[in-house]
SERO-4910 file (N, C-alpha, C, O; in steps of 0.05 Angstrom, whole numbers):
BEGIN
 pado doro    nc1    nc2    nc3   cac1   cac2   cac3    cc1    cc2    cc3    oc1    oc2    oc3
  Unk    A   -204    102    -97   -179    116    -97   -162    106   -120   -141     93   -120
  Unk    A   -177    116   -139   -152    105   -163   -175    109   -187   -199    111   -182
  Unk    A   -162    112   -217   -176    117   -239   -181    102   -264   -161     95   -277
  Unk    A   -206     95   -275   -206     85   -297   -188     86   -319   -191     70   -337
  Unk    A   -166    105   -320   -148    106   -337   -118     95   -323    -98     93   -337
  Unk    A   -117     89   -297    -92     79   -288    -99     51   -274    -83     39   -260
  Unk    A   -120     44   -278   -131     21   -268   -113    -15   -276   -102     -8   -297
  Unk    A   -107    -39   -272    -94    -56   -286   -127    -75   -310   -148    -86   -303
  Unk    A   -117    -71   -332   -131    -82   -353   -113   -118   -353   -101   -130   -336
  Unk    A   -119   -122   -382   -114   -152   -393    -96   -143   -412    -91   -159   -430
  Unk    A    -84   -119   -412    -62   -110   -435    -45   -101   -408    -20   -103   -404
  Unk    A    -57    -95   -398    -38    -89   -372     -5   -107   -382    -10   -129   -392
  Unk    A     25   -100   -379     50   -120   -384     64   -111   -364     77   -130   -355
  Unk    A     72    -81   -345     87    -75   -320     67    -65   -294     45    -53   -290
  Unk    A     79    -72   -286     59    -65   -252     90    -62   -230    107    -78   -223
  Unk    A     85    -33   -227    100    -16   -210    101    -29   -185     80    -17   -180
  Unk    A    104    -41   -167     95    -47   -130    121    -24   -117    143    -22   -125
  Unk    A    110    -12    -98    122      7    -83    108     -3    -52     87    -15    -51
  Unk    A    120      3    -33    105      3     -7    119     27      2    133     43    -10
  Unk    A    109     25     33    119     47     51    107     40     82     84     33     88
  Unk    A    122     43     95    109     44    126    111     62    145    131     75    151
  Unk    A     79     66    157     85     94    175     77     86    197     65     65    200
  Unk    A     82    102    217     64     84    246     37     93    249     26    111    236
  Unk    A     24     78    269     -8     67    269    -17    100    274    -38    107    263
  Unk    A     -6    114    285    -12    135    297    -19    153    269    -41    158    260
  Unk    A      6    161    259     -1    176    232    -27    166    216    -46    180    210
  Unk    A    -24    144    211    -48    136    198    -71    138    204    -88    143    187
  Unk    A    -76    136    223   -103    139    244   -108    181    236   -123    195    222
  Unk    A    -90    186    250    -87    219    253   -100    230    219   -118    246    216
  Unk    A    -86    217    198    -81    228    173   -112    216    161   -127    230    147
  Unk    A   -117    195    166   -146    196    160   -170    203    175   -192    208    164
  Unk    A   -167    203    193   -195    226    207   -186    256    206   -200    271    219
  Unk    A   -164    266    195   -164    295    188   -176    295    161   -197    308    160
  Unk    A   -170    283    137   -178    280    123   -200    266    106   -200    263     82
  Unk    A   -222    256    128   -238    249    116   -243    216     98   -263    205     88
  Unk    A   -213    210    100   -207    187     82   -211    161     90   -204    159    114
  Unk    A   -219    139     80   -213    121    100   -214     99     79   -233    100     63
  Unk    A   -193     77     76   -197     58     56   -198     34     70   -202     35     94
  Unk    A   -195      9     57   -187    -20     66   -158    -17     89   -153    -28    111
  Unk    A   -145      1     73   -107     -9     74   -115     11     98   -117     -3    118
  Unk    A   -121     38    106   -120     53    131   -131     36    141   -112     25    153
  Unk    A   -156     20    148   -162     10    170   -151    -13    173   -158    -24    194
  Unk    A   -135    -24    159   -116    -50    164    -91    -36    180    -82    -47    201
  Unk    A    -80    -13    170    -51     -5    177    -52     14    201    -32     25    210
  Unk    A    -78     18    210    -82     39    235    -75     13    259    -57     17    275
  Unk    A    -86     -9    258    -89    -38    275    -60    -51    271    -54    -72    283
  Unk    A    -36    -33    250     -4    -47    259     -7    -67    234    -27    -80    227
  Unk    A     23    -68    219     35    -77    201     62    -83    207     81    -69    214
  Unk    A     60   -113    200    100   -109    199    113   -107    170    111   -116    148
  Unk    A    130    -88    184    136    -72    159    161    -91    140    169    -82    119
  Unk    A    171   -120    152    185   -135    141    174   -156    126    185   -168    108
  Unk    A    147   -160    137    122   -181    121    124   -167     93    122   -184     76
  Unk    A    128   -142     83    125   -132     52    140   -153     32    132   -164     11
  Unk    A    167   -154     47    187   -172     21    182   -198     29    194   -208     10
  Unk    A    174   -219     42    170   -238     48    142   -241     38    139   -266     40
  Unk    A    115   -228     27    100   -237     10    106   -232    -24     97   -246    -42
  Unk    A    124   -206    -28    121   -206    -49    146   -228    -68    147   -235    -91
  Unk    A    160   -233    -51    183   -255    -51    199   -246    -67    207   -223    -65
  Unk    A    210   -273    -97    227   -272   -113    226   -251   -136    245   -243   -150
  Unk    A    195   -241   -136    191   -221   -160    197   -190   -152    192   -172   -167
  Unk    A    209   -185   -126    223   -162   -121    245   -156   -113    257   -177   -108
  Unk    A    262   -132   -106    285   -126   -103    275   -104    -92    258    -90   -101
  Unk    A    292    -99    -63    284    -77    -45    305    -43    -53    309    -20    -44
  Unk    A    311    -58    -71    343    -35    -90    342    -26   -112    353     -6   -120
  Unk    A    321    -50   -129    305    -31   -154    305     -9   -162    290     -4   -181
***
């Protein structure tokens, strides 16, 4: 799910981080309609807290950006 042309290289210098949280339900629903299923769906179907995001990515983000 992602492309050799948007991929991060060794020239790579900005890296975007965005999150989002939905409940277990959608996720579950939205990938067996669709066929999809990654690492992050089957982590986020089993529940995420959705406050753990800024507390790993710490000092190098701002939730106002």
């Amino acid at each position: 799910m992602g492309g050799l042309d948007s991929g991060v290289t060794d020239s790579t210098s900005d890296i975007l981080l965005e999150s989002a949280y939905f409940t277990t339900s959608e996720i579950r629903r939205s990938s067996r309609r669709t066929f999809l299923s990654s690492d992050s769906s089957y982590r986020f179907e089993r529940g995420a807290d959705p406050q753990a995001v800024l507390a790993r990515l710490g000092p190098r983000s701002s939730p106002h950006s």
